[in-house]
N, CA, C and O atoms as a printed pandas DataFrame, in Angstrom:
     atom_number atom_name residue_name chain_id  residue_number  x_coord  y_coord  z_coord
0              1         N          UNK        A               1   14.617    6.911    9.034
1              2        CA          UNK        A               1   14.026    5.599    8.856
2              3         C          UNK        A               1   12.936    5.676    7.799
3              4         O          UNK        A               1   12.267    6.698    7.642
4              5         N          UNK        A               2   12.778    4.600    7.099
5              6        CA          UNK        A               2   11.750    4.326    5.575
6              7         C          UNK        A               2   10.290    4.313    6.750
7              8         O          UNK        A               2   10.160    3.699    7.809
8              9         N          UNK        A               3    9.432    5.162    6.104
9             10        CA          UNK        A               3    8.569    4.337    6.392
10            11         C          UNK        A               3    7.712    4.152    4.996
11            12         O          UNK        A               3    6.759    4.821    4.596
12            13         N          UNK        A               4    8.349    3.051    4.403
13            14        CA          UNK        A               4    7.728    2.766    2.924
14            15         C          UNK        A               4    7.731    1.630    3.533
15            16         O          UNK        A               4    8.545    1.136    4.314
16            17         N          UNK        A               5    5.998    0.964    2.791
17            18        CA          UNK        A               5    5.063    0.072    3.006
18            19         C          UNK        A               5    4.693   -0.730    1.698
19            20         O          UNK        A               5    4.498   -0.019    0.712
20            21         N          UNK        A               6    4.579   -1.939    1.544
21            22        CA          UNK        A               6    3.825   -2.810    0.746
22            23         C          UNK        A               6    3.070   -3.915    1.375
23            24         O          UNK        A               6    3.436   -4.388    2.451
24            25         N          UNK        A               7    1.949   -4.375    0.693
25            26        CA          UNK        A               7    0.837   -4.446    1.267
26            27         C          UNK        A               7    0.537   -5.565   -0.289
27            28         O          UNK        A               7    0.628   -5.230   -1.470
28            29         N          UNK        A               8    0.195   -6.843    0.257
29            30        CA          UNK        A               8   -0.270   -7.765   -0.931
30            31         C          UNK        A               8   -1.217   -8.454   -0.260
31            32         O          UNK        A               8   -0.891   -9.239    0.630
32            33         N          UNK        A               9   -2.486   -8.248   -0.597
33            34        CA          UNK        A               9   -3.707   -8.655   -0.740
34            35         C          UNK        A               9   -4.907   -9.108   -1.062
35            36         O          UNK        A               9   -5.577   -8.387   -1.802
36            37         N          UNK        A              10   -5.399  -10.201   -0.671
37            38        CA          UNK        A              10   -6.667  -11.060   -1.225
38            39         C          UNK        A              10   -7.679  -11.294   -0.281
39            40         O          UNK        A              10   -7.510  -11.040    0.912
40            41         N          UNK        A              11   -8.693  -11.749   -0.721
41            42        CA          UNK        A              11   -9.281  -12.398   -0.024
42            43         C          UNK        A              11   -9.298  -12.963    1.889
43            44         O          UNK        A              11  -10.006  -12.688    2.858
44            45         N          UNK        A              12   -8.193  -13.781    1.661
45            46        CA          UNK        A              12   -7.395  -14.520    2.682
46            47         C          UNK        A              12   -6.460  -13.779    3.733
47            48         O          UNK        A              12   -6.253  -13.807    4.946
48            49         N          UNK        A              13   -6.172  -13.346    3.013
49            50        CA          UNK        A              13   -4.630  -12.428    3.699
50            51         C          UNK        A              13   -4.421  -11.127    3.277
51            52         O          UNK        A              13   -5.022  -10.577    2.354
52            53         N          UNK        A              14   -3.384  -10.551    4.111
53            54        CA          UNK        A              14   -2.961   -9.168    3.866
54            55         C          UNK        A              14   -1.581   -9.607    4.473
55            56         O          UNK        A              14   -1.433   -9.923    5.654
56            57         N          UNK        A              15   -0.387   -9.586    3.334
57            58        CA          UNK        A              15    1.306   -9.576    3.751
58            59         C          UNK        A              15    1.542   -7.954    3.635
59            60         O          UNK        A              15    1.237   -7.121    2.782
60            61         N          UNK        A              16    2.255   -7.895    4.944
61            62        CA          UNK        A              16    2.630   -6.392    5.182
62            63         C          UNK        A              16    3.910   -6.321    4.992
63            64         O          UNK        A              16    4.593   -7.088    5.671
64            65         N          UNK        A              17    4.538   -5.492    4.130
65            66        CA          UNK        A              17    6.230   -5.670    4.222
66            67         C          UNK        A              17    6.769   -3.945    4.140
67            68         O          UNK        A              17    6.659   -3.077    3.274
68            69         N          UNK        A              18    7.410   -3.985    5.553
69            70        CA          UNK        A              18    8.360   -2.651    6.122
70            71         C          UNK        A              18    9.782   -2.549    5.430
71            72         O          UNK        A              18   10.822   -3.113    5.770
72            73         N          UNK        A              19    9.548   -1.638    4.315
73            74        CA          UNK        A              19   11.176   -1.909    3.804
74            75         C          UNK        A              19   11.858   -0.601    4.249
75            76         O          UNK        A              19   11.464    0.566    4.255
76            77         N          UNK        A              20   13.033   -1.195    4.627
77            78        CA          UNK        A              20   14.032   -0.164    4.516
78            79         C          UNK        A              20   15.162   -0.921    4.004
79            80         O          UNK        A              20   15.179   -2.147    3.891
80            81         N          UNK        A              21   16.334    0.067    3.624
81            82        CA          UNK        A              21   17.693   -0.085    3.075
82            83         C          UNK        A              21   17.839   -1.436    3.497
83            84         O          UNK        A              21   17.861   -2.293    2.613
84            85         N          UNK        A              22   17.953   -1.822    4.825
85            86        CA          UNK        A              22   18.712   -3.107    4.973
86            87         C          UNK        A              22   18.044   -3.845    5.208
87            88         O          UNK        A              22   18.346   -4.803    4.496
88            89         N          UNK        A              23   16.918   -4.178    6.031
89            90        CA          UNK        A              23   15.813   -4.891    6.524
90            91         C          UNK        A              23   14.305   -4.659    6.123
91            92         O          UNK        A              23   13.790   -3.552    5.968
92            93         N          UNK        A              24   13.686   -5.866    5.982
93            94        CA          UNK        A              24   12.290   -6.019    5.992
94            95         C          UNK        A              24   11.735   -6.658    6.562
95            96         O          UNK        A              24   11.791   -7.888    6.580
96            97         N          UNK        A              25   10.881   -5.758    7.333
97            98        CA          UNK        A              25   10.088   -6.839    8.486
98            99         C          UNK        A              25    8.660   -6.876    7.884
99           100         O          UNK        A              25    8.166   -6.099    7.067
100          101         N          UNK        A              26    8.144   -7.903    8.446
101          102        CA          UNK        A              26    6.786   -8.310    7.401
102          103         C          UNK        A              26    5.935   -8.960    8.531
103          104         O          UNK        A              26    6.368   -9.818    9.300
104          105         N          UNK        A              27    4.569   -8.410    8.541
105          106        CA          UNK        A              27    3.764   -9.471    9.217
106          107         C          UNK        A              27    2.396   -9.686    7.920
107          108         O          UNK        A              27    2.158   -9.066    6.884
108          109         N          UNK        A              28    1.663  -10.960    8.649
109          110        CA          UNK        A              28    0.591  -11.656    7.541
110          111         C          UNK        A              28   -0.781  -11.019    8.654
111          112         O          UNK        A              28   -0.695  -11.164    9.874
112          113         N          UNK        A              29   -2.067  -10.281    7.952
113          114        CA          UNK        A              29   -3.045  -10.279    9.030
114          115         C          UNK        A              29   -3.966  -11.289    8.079
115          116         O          UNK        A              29   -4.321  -11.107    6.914
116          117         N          UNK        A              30   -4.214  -12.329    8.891
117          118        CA          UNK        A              30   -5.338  -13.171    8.006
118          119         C          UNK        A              30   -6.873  -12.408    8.262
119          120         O          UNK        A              30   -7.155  -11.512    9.058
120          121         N          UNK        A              31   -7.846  -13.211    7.149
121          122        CA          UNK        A              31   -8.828  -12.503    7.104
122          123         C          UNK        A              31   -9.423  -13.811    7.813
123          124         O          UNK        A              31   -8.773  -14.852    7.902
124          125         N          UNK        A              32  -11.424  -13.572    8.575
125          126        CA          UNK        A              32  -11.963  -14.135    9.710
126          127         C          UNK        A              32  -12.253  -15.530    8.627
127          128         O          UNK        A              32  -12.699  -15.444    7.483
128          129         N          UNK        A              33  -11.926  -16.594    9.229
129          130        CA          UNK        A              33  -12.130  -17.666    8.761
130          131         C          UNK        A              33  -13.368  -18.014    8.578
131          132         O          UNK        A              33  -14.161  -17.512    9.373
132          133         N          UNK        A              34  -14.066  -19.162    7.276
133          134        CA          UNK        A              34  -14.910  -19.114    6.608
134          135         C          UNK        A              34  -15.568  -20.203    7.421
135          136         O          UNK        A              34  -16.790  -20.357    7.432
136          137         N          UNK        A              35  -14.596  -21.065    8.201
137          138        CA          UNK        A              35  -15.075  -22.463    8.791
138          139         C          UNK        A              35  -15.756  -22.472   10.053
139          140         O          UNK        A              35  -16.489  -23.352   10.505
140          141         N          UNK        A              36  -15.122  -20.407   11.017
141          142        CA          UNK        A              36  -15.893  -20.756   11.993
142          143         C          UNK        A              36  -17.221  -20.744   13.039
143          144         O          UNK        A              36  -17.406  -20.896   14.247
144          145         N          UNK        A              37  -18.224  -20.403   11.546
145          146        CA          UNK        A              37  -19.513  -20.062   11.755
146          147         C          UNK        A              37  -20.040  -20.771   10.389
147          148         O          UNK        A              37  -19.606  -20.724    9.238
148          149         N          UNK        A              38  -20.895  -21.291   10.837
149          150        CA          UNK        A              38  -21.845  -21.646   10.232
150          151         C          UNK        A              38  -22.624  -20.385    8.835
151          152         O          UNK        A              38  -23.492  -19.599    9.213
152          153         N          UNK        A              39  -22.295  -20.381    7.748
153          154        CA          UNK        A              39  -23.053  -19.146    6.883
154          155         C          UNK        A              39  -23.761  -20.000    5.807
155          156         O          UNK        A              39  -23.375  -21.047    5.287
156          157         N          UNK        A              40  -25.001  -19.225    5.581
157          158        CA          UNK        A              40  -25.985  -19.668    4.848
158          159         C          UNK        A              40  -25.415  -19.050    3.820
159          160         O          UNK        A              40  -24.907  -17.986    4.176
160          161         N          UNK        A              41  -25.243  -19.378    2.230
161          162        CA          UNK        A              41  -25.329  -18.866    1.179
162          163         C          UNK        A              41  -26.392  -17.709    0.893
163          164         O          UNK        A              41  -27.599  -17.852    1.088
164          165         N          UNK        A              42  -25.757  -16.471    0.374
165          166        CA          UNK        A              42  -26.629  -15.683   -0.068
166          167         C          UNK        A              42  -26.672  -15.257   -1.388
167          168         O          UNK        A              42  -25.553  -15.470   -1.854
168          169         N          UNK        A              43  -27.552  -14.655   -2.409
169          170        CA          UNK        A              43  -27.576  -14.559   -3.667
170          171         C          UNK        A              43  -27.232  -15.475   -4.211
171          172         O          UNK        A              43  -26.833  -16.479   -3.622
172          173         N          UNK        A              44  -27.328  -15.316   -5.985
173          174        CA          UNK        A              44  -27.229  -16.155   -7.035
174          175         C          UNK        A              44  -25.701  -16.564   -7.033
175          176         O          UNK        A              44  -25.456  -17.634   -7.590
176          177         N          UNK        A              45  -24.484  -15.768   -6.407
177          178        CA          UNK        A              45  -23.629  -16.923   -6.148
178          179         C          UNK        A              45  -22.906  -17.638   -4.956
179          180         O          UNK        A              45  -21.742  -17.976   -4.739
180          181         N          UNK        A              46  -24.423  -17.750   -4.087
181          182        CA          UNK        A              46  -23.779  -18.294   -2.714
182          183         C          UNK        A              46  -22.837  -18.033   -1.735
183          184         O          UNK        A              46  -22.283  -18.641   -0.819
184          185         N          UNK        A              47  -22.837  -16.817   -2.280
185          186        CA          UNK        A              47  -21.319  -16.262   -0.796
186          187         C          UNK        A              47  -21.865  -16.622    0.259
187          188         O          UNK        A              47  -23.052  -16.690    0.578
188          189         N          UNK        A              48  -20.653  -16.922    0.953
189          190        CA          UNK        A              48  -21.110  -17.511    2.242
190          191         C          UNK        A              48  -19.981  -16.555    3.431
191          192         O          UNK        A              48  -19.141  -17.120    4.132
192          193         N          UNK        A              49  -20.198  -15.189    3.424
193          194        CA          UNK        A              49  -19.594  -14.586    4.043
194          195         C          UNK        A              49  -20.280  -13.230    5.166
195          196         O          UNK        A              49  -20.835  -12.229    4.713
196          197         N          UNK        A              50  -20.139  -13.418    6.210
197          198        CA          UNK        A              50  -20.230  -12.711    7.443
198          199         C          UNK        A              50  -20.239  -10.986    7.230
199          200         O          UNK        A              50  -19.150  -10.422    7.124
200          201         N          UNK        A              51  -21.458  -10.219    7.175
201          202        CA          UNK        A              51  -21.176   -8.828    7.294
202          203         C          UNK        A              51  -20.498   -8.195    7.428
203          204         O          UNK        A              51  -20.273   -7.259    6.660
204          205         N          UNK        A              52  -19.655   -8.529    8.855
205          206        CA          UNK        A              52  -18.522   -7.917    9.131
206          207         C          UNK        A              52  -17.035   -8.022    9.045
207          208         O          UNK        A              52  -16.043   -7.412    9.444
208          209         N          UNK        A              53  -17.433   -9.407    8.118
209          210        CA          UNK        A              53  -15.826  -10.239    7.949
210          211         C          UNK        A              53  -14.881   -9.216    7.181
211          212         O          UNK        A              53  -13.794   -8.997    7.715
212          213         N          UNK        A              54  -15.087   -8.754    6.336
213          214        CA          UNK        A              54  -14.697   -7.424    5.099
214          215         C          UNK        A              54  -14.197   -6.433    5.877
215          216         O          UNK        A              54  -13.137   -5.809    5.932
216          217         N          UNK        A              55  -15.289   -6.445    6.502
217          218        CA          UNK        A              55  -14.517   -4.761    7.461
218          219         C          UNK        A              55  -13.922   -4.988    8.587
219          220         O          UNK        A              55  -13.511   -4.014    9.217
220          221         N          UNK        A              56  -13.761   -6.127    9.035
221          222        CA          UNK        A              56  -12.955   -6.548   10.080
222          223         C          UNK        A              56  -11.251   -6.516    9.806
223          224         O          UNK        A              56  -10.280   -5.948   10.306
224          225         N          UNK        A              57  -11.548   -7.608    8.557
225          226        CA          UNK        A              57  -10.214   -8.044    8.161
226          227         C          UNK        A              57   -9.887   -6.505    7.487
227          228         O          UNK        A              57   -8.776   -6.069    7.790
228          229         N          UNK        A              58  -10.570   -5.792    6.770
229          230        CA          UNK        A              58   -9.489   -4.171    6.163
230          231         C          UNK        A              58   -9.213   -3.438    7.656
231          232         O          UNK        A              58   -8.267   -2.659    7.546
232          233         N          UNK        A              59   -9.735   -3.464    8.936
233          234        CA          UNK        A              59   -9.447   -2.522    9.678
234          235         C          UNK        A              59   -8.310   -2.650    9.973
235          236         O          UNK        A              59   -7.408   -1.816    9.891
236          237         N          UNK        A              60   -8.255   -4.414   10.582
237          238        CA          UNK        A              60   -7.106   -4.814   11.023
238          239         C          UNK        A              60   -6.071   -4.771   10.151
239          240         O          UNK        A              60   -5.027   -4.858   10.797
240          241         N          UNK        A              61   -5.757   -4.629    8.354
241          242        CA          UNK        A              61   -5.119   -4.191    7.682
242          243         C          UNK        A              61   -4.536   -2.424    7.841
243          244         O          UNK        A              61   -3.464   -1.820    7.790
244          245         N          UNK        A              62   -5.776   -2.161    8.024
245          246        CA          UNK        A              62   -5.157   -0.425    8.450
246          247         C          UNK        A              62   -4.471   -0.326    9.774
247          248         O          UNK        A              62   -3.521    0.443    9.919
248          249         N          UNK        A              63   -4.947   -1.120   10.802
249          250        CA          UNK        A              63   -3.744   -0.521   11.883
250          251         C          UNK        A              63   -2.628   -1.028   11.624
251          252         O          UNK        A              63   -1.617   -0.459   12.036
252          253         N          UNK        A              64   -2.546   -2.086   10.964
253          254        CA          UNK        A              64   -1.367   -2.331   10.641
254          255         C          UNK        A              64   -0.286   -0.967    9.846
255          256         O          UNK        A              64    0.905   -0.660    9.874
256          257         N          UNK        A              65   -1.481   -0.480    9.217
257          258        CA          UNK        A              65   -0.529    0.669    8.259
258          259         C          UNK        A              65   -0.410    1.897    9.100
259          260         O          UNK        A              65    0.087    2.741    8.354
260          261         N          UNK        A              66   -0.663    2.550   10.563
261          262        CA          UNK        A              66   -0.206    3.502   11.195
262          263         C          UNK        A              66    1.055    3.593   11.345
263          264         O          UNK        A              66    2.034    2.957   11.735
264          265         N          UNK        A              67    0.581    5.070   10.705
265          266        CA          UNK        A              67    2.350    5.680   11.011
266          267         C          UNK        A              67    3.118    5.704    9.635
267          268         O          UNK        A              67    4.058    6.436    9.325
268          269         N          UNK        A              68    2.415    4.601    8.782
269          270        CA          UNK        A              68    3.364    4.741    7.004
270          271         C          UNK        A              68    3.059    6.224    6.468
271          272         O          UNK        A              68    2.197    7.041    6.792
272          273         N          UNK        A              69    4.018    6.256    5.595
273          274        CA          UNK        A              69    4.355    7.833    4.908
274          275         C          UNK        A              69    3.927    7.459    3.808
275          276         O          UNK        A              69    3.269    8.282    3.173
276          277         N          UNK        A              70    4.185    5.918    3.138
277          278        CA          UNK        A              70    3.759    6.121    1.536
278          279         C          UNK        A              70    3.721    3.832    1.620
279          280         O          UNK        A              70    4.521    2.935    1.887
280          281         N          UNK        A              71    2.521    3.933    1.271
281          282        CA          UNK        A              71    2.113    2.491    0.776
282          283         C          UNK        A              71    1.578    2.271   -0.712
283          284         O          UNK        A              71    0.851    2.943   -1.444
284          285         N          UNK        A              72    2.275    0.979   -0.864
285          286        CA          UNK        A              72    2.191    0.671   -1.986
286          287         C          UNK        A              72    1.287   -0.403   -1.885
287          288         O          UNK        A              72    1.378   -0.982   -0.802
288          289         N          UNK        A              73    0.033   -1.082   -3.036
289          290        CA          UNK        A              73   -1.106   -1.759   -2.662
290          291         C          UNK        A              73   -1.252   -2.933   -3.526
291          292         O          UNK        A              73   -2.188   -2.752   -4.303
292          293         N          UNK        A              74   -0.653   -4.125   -3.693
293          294        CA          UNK        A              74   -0.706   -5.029   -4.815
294          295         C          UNK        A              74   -1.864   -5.784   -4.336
295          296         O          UNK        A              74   -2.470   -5.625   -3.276
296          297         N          UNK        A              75   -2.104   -6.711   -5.362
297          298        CA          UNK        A              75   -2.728   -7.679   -5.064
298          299         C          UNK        A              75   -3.116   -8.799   -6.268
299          300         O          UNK        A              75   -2.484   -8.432   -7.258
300          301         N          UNK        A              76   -3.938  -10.084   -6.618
301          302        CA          UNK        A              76   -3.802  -10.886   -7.607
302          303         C          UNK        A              76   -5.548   -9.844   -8.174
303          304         O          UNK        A              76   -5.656   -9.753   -9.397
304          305         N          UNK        A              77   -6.600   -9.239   -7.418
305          306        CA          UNK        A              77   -7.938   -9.234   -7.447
306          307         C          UNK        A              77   -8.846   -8.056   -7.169
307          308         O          UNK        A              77   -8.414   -6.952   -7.502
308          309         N          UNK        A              78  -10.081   -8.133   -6.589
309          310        CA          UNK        A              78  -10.382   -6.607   -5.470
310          311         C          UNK        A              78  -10.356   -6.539   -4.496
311          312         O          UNK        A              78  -11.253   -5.965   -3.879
312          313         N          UNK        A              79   -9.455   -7.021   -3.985
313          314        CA          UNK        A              79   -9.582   -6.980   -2.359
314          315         C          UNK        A              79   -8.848   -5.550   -2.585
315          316         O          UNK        A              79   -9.493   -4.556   -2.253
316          317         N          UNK        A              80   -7.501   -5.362   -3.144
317          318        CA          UNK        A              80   -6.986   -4.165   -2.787
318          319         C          UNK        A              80   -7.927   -2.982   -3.196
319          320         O          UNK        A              80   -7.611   -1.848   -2.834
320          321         N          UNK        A              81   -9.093   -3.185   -3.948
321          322        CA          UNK        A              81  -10.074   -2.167   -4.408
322          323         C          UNK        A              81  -11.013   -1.878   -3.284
323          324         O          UNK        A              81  -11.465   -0.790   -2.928
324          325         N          UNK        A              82  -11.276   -3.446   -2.645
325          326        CA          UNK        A              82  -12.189   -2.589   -1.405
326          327         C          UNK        A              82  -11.357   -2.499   -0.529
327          328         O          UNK        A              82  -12.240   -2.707    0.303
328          329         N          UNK        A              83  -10.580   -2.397    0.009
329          330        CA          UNK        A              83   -9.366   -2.158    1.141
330          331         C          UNK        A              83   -9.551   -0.517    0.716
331          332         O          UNK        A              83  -10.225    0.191    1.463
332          333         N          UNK        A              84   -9.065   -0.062   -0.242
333          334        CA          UNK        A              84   -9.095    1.282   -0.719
334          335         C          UNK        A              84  -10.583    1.946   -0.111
335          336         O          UNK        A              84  -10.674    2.745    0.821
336          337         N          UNK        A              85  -11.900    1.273   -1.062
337          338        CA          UNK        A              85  -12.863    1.878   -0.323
338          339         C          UNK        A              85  -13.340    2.359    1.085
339          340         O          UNK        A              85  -13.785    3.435    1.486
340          341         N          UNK        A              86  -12.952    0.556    1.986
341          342        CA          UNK        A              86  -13.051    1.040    3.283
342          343         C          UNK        A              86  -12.068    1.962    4.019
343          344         O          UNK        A              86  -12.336    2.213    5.193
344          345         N          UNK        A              87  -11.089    2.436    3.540
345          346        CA          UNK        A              87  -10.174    3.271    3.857
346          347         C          UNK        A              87  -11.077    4.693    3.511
347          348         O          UNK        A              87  -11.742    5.268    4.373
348          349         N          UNK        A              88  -10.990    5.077    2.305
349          350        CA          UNK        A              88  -11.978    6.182    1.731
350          351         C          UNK        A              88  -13.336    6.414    2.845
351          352         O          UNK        A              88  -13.666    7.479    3.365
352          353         N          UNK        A              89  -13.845    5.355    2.978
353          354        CA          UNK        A              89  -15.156    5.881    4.224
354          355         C          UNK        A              89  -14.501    5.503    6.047
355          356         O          UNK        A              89  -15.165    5.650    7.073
356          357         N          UNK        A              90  -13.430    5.136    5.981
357          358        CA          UNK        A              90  -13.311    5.002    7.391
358          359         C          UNK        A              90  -11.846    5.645    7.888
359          360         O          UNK        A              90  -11.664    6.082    9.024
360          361         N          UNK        A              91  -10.756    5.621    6.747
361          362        CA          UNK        A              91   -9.610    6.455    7.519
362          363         C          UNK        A              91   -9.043    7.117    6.382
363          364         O          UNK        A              91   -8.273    6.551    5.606
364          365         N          UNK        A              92   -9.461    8.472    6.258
365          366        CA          UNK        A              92   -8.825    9.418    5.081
366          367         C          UNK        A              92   -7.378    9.604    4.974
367          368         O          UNK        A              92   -6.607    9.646    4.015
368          369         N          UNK        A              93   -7.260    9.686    6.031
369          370        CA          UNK        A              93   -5.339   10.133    6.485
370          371         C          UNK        A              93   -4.599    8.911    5.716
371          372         O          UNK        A              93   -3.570    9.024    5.049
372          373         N          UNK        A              94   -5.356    7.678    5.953
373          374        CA          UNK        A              94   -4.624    6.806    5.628
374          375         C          UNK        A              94   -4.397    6.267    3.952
375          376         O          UNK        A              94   -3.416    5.851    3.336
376          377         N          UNK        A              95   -6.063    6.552    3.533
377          378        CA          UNK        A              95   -6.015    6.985    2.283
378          379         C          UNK        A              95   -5.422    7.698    1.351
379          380         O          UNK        A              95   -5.259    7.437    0.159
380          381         N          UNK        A              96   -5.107    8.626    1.975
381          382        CA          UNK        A              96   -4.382    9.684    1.134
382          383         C          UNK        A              96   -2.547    9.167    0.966
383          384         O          UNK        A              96   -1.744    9.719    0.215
384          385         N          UNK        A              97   -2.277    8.107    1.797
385          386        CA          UNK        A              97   -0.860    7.600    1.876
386          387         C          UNK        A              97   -0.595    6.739    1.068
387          388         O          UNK        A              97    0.578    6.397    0.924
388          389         N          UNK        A              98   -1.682    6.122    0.276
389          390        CA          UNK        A              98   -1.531    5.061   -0.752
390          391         C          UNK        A              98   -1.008    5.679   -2.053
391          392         O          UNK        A              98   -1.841    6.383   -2.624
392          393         N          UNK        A              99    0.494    5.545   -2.802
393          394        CA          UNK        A              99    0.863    6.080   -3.371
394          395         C          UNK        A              99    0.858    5.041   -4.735
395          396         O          UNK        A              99    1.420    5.446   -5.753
396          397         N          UNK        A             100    0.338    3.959   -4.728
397          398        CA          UNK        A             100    0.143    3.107   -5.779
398          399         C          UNK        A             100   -0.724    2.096   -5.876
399          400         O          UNK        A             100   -1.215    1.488   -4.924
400          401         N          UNK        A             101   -0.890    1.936   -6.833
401          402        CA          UNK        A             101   -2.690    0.151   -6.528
402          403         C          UNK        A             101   -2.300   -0.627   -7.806
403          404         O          UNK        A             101   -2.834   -0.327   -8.874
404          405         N          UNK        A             102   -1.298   -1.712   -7.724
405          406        CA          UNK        A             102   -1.111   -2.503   -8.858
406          407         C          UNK        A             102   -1.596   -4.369   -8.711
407          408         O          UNK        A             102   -1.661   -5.242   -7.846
408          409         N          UNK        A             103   -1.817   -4.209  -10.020
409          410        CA          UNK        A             103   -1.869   -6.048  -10.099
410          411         C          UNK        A             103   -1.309   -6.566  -10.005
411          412         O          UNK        A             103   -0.611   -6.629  -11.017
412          413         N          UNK        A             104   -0.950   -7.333   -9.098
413          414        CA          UNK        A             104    0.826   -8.201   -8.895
414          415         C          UNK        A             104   -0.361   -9.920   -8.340
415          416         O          UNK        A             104   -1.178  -10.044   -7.428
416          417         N          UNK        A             105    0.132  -10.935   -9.434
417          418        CA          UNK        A             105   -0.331  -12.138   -8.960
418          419         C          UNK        A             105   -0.162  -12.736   -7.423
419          420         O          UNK        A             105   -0.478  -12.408   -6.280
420          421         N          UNK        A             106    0.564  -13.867   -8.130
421          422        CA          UNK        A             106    1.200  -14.436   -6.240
422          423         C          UNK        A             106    2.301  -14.385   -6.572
423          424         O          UNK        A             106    2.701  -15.106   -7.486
424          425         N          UNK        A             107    3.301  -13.315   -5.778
425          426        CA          UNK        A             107    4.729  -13.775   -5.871
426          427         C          UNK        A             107    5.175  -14.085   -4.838
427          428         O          UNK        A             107    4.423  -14.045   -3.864
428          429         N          UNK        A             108    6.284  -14.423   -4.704
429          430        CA          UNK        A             108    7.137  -14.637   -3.363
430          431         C          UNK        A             108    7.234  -13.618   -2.679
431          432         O          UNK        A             108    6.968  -12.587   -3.298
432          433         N          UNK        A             109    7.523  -13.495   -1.593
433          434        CA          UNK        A             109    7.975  -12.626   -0.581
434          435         C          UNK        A             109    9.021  -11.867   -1.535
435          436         O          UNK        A             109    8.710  -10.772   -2.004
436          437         N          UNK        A             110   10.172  -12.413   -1.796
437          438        CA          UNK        A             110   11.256  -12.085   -2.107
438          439         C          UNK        A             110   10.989  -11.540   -3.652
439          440         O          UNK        A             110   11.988  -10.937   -4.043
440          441         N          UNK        A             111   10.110  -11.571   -4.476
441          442        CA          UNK        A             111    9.501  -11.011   -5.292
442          443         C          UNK        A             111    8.968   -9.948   -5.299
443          444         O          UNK        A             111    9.100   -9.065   -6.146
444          445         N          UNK        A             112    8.156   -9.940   -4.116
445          446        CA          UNK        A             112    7.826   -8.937   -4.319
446          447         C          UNK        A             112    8.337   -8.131   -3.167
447          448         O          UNK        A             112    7.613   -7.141   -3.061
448          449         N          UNK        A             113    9.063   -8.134   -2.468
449          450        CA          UNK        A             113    9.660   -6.963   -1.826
450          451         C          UNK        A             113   10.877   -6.170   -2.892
451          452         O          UNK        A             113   11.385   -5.066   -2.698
452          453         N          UNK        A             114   11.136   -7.109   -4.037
453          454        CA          UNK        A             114   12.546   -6.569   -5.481
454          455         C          UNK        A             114   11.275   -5.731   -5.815
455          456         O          UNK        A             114   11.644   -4.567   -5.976
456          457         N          UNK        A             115    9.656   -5.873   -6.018
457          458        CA          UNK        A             115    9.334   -5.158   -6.868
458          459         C          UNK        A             115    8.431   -3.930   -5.854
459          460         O          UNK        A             115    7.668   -3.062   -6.277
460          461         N          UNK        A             116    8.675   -4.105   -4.954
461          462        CA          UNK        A             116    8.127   -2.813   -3.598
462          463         C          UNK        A             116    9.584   -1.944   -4.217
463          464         O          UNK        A             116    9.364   -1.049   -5.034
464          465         N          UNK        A             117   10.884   -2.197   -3.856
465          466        CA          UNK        A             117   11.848   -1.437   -3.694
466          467         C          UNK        A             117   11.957   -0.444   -4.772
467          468         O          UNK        A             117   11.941    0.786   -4.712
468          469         N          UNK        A             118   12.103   -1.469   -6.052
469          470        CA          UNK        A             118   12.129   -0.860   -7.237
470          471         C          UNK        A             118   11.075    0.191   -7.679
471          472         O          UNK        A             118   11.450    1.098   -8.423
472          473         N          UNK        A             119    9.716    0.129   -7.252
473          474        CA          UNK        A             119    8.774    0.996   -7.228
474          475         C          UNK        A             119    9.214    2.107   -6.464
475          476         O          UNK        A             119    9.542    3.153   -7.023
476          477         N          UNK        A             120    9.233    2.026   -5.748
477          478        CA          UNK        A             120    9.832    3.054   -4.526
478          479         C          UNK        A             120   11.009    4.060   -4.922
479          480         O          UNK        A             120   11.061    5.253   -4.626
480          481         N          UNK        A             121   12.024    3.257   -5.721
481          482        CA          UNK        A             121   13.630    3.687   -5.935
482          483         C          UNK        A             121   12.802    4.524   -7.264
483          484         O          UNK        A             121   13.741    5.084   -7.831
484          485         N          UNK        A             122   11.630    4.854   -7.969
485          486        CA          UNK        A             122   11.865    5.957   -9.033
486          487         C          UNK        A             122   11.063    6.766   -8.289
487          488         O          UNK        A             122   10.043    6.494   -7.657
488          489         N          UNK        A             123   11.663    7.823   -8.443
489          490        CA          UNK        A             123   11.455    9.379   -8.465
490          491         C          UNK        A             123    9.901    9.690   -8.212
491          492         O          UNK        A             123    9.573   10.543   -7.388
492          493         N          UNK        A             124    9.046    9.030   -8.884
493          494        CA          UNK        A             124    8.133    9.781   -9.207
494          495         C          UNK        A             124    7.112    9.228   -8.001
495          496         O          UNK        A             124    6.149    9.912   -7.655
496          497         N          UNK        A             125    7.433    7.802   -7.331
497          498        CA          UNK        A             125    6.610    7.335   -6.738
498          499         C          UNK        A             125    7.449    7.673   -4.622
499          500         O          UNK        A             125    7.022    7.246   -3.549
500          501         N          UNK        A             126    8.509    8.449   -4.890
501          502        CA          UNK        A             126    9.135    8.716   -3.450
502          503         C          UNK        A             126    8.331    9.920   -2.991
503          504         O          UNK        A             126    7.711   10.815   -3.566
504          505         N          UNK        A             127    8.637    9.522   -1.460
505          506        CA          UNK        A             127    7.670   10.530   -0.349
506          507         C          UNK        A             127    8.496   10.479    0.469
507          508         O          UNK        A             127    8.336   11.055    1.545
């Protein structure tokens, strides 16, 4: 059985997609919503985001990834950059399984699982 992983990420969301030969199963982990606390703007550009919202939403991205052999990490931005970081200070094992970190906008599902596979299908990026 594959356990090859793609992983498209922003802000908002994290789409998880399990490919193998015939099937892909996919779940979405959303990130903690912005509406349901009250946040004061901070700094010169007003983020209005929760301490722990960041590391909430990457953890729950990593259990999602137990057990993958080789993940692949798109995304339109940095979320997949700090996803990486909090991985680097909180789960090495899992870190070390990320076998790619590309810029991929918004595609479709079906987009981008042609361009998970195809990544996967050369040589240089199989585990």
């Amino acid at each position: 059985m594959s356990t090859h992983y793609a992983v498209w990420i922003d802000h908002k969301e994290a789409r998880v997609f399990h490919l193998r030969a015939d099937v892909v199963d996919w779940s979405t982990v959303v990130a903690p919503s912005h509406h349901i606390h009250h946040k004061h703007p901070k700094g010169p550009e007003g983020v209005r985001t929760h301490p722990e919202d960041a590391k909430r939403f990457f953890h729950d991205v990593a259990r999602t990834l137990e057990g993958t052999a080789a993940v692949l990490v798109v995304g339109p931005s940095t979320a997949k950059l700090e996803l990486l970081r909090h991985l680097h200070a909180h789960d090495a094992a899992l870190e070390a399984r990320i076998v790619g970190v590309e810029t991929v906008d918004h595609p479709s599902d079906g987009q981008l699982v042609a361009y998970a596979k195809a990544y996967f299908r050369d040589p240089q990026h199989r585990s």
